[in-house]
C-alpha positions in Angstrom: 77.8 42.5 -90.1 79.9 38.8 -90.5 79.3 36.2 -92.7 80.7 32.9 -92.0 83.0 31.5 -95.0 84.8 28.2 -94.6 86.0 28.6 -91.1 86.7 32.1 -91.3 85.0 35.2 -90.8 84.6 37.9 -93.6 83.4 41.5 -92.7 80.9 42.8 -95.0 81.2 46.4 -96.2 79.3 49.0 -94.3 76.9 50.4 -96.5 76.6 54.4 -96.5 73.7 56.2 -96.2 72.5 58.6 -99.3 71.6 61.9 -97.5 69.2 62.6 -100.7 67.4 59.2 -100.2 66.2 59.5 -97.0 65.4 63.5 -97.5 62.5 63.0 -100.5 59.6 62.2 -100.2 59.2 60.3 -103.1 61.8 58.9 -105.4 61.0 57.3 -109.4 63.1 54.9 -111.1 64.5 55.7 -114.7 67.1 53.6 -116.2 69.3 55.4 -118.7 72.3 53.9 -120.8 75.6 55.4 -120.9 78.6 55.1 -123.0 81.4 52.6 -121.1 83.9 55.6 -120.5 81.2 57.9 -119.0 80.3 54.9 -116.8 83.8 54.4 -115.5 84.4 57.9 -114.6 81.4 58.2 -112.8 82.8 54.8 -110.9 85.8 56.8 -109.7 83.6 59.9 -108.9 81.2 58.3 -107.2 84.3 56.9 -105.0 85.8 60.0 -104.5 83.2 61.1 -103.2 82.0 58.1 -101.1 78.5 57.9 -102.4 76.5 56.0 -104.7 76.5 56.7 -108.9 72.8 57.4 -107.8 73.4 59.8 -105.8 75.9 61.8 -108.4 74.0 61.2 -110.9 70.9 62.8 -109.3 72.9 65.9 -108.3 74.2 66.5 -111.7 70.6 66.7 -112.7 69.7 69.0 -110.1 72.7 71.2 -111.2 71.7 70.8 -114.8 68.1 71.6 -114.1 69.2 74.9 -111.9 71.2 76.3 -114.9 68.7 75.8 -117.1 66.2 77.8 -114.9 69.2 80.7 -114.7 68.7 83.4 -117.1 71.0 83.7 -119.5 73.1 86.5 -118.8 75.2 88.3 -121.8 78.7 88.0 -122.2 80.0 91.4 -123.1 82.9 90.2 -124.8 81.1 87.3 -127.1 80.9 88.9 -130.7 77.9 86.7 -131.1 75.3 86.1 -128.1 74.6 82.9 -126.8 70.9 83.6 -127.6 71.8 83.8 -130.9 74.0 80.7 -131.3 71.6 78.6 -129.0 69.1 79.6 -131.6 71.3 78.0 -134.3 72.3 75.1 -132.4 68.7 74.1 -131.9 67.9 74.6 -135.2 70.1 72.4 -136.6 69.5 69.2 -133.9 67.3 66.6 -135.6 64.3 65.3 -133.7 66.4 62.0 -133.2 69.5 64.2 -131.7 71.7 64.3 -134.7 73.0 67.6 -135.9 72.8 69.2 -139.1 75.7 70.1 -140.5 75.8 70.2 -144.7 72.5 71.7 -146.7 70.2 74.9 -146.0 69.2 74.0 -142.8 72.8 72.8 -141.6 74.9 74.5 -139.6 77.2 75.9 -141.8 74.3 77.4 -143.9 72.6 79.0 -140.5 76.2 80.7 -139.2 76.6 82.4 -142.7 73.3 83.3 -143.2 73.5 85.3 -139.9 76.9 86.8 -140.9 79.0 84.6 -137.8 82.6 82.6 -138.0 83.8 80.2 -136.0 86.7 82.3 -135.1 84.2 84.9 -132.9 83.0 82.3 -131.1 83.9 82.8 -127.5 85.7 79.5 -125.6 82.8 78.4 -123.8 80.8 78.7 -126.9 83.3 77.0 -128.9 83.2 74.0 -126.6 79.2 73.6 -126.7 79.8 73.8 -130.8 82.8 71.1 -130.9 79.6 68.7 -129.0 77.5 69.6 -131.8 79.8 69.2 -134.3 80.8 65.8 -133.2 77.5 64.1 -133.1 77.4 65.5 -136.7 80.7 63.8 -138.2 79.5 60.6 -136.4 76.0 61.0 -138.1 77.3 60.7 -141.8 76.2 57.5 -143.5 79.2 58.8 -145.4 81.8 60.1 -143.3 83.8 62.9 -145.3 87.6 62.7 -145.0 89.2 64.6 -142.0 90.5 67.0 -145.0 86.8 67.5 -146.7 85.2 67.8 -142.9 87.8 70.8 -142.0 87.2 72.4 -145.7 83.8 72.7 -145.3 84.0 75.2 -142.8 86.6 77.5 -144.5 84.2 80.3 -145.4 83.7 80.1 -141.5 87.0 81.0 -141.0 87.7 79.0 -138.2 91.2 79.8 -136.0 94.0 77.8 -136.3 92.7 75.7 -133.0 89.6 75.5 -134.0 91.0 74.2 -137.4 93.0 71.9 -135.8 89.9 70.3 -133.9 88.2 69.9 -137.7 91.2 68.2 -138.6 91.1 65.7 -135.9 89.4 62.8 -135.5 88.1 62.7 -132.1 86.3 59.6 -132.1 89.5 57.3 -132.7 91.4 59.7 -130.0 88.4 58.6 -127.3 88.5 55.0 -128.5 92.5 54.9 -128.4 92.1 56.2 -124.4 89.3 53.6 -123.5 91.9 51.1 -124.0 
């Protein structure tokens, strides 16, 4: 393909074909919004790869939607099961998909309630608790102090990392990186 541009000719890009396109039968647009750093690392993905954000995009979902249909399988070594902290974790995500941290249906209240800390929390489930955690301290309409924030989960006797992470402000780290 050429397109003539003031006496000289530019080649057009070859455009790729989406293997995934072409193979279903039927396809549905959705259009979803995504935070700007999300966006640009699917960018570079999506040119790693040499395919569309589409077509990333769609395969993360089918990955996503093939864990979920996995079952769970125990961890020998977690002190608490994944069951049980899933349990938690749902329990304390609003309807609008904030999470509960303070009061008798917070977080805090539903781990010592059951008799859990933060410091028998394997890795992996550490990691889907920082998420949680985080769209909690970026739901207060008044957001504690880093100090009050990592204090309020003392009786969970959190590890020194996991302390450290309390102590952090991770939204200002994320926002220093975008730019």
């Amino acid at each position: 393909m050429t397109e003539e541009k003031e006496d000289e000719i530019v080649e057009k890009p070859k455009t790729k074909r989406i293997p995934d396109l072409d193979e279903d039968e039927t396809m549905k647009e959705f259009i979803i919004r995504i935070p700007e750093k999300t966006n640009k690392r699917l960018n570079e993905l999506s040119a790693e790869k040499e395919v569309s954000k589409g077509s990333v995009v769609r395969e993360a979902i089918r990955k996503y939607l093939a864990d979920l249909e996995k079952p769970i399988e125990p961890n020998p070594e977690a002190i608490i099961s994944d069951e049980d902290l899933n349990e938690i974790l749902e329990k304390c995500t609003t309807y609008y998909g904030g999470f509960e941290i303070d009061g008798e249906d917070g977080f805090i209240a539903k781990m010592t309630e059951k008799g859990f800390k933060l410091n028998e929390l394997t890795p992996e489930q550490w990691e889907k608790v920082k998420e949680k955690l985080q769209i909690g301290l970026d739901g207060y309409t008044f957001r504690p102090s880093l100090e009050e924030f990592a204090e309020k989960f003392s009786e969970l006797e959190p590890s020194e990392e996991q302390n450290k992470w309390l102590s952090t402000d991770t939204s200002e780290e994320e926002t220093e990186e975008e730019t």
